[in-house]
Steps between C-alpha positions, in 0.01 A plus 500: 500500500396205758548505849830254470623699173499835784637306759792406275552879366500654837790237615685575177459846541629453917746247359670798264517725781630226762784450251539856411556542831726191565728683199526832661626302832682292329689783354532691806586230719795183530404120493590473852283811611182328313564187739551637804205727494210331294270793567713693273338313207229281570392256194105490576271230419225654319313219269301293629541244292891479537654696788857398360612904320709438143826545582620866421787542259771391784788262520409121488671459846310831700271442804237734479282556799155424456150593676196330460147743440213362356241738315171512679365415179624131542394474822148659410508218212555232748253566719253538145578118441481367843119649575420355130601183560273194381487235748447133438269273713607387838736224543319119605686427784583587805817564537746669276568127293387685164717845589477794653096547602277770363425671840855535602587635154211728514576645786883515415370694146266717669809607771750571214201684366430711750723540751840376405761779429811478268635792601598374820725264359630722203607732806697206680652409212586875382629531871841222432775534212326389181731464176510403124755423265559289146633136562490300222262698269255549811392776744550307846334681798675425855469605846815592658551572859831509648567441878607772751758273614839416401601208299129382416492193294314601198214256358279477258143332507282339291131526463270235298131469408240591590764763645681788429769730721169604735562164656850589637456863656411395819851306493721794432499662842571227702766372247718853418418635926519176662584644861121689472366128447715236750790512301869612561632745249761285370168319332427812283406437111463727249200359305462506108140371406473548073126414340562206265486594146134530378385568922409802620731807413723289284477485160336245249709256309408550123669162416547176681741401708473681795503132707680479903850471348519833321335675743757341760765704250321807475521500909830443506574790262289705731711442784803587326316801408408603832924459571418135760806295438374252771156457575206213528200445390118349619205407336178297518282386228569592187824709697647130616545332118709914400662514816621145482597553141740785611639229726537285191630691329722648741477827439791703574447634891251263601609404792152210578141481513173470706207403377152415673372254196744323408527212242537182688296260373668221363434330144356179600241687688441737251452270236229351707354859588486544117284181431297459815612221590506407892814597740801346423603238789733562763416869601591640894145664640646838384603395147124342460351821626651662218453287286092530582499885494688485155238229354241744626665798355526344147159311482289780662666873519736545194296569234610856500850341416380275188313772351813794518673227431332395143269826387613821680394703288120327517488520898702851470178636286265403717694610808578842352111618411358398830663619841237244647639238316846572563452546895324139474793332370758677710240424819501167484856428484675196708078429610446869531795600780440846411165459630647296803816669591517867333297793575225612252709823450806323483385270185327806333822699498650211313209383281450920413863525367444239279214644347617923494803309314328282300748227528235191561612356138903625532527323828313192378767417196774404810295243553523427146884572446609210719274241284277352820792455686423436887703690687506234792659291319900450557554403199320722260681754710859352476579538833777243498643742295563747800747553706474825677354469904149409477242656801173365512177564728215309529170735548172206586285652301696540183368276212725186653718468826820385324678271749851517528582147418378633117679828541820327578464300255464767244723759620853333553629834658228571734603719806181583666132321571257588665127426550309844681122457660301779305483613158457388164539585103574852610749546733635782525113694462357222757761498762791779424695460792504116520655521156713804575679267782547202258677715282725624792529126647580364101754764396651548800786263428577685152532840632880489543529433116288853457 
């Protein structure tokens, strides 16, 4: 038997008793009893090659608590790979113009290596209310923390790529125990954050069509699972296009939105963007600033997006044999910002649960799914088509500072803008409590609908 064909009986053989075990609760104990004490049954992660478990022989509809424990056989696996890696020559420049450089992905290899440990962040994350349950045909894994306080507004945030709910924990204290962070308690949230279909603990779509809008519907089934009859949601990236197609679509209890990149750029300019052609005339200084980071952006740093966006499945390969590889594309996202604005542990915790879930490839197809869409642009977003209030902040080092003459513009319901001094792509992991007060500032004025 190889070394993988072992690995894969011992988690069949843990898997059997995990569910044995879930059965025996299950028997002995209600629905309600499973979700309000999680440590009654926990759902473990044991493959590293897809921490999502099979769903047990249990009603389409049941949240199942979940726990994440990699085998130190993955872990011994990655570390294998990364001290094998085979390096190419160093770059011919100076700077970073061809990509990430050799020396600082050396040393960021070496690091994960040696000294970076997982189980650090598999005990923060084993540490908050972890779930699963069927929505659509898929396991969806979700965060859940509810507020200490009364009356908490419940919403539920997006992640994107190269992302995953590890972005977002540093948001949930300040968002569901706002008076520990500034806050008043009539601010509280209690915070949903679900891994998109094909990320992290979720499962992989075996078909297509797993694009923004259905996801949008699978998170509005999952609030009415979780009992929210009025509730809001926030996303950037990849979160922004599914949380504005819940506003879209309207889904029942949405009450409005925030997002942090939204989709404001308007056709003429995008047409341009798309050719190459030079700005369009009759710009303000803000909209031309834009319009300069965006011509950057789509001449020089989205590559990554054309490639997911034609052959998955060819980047996914590559990205799934070689944890070097994969950490080099992830590290030199928006001109390598994890490099400039996240700590080296930080990125590894992300980059590391793409690889002990081998989702490189299953994340890629979203990409994919939405047919080289730009999600920047209003219109390939529809968001004339929405209705629902509209929040928007502006983080300056995000991959464009959309000005508010666009957002306006796009957004006919708009009820809150705002441009902040720090952060970038990654808000809430960057600065957590700058976007913990947006969303208190944005939803403020919707809280007497909760």
């Amino acid at each position: 038997m190889k070394p993988l064909e072992r690995l894969t009986h011992r988690a069949s053989f843990r898997t059997g008793i995990i569910v044995l075990g879930a059965m025996i609760c299950l028997a002995l104990s209600s629905s309600s009893a499973l979700r309000t004490a999680p440590a009654m049954l926990a759902a473990t992660a044991i493959d590293g090659a897809s921490a999502a478990p099979a769903a047990a022989k249990t009603s389409d509809k049941e949240i199942r608590p979940f726990r994440v424990n990699v085998p130190d056989e993955a872990l011994a696996d990655l570390r294998k790979r990364l001290s094998a890696t085979r390096w190419p020559e160093k770059e011919t420049v100076s700077d970073r113009s061809q990509g990430v450089q050799l020396a600082k992905l050396q040393e960021l290899v070496r690091y994960w290596g040696t000294d970076y440990d997982w189980r650090k962040v598999e005990a923060k994350l084993n540490a908050l209310p972890q779930f699963i349950t069927t929505i659509d045909g898929l396991d969806i894994h979700f965060i859940h923390v509810r507020s200490r306080h009364p009356n908490a507004l419940p919403v539920i945030i997006t992640h994107g790529w190269p992302g995953s709910v590890m972005e977002q924990l540093k948001i949930i204290g300040p968002l569901t125990d706002p008076t520990a962070h500034g806050g008043s308690a009539q601010d509280a949230f209690d915070v949903v954050i679900p891994s998109m279909p094909g990320y992290g603990f979720s499962g992989k779509p075996t078909a297509t069509g797993w694009n923004p809008d259905r996801i949008a519907r699978a998170w509005a089934e999952l609030m009415k699972r979780l009992g929210y009859t009025r509730y809001v949601a926030q996303g950037g990236d990849w979160g922004s296009p599914v949380s504005s197609a819940m506003a879209r679509q309207a889904s029942t209890g949405l009450l409005g939105i925030h997002i942090n990149l939204p989709a404001t750029v308007p056709p003429e300019v995008g047409v341009v963007l798309a050719t190459g052609g030079p700005a369009p005339a009759g710009l303000s200084e803000k909209e031309r600033a834009a319009f300069d980071s965006l011509d950057t952006f789509y001449k020089m740093r989205r590559a990554y997006g054309a490639m997911m966006g034609t052959r998955p499945q060819v980047i996914g390969q590559a990205l799934t044999d070689s944890p070097a590889g994969l950490a080099a594309f992830m590290y030199d996202y928006n001109d390598g910002e994890p490099e400039r604005l996240l700590t080296k542990d930080e990125f590894l915790d992300n980059v590391t649960l793409y690889w002990l879930t081998n989702t490189a490839t299953s994340s890629a197809r979203l990409y994919w799914e939405t047919g080289g869409q730009s999600i920047l642009l209003s219109a390939a977003q529809k968001t004339s088509e929405i209705s629902l209030p509209v929040a928007i902040t502006v983080f300056p080092d995000d991959v464009y500072r959309a000005p508010e003459t666009w957002a306006r513009r796009a957004y006919r319901n708009l009820t809150y803008f705002r441009e902040v001094e720090n952060g970038g792509h990654f808000a809430a992991w960057e600065q957590p409590e700058v976007l913990a007060a947006e969303l208190r500032a944005a939803f403020r004025s919707l809280r007497s609908a909760n």
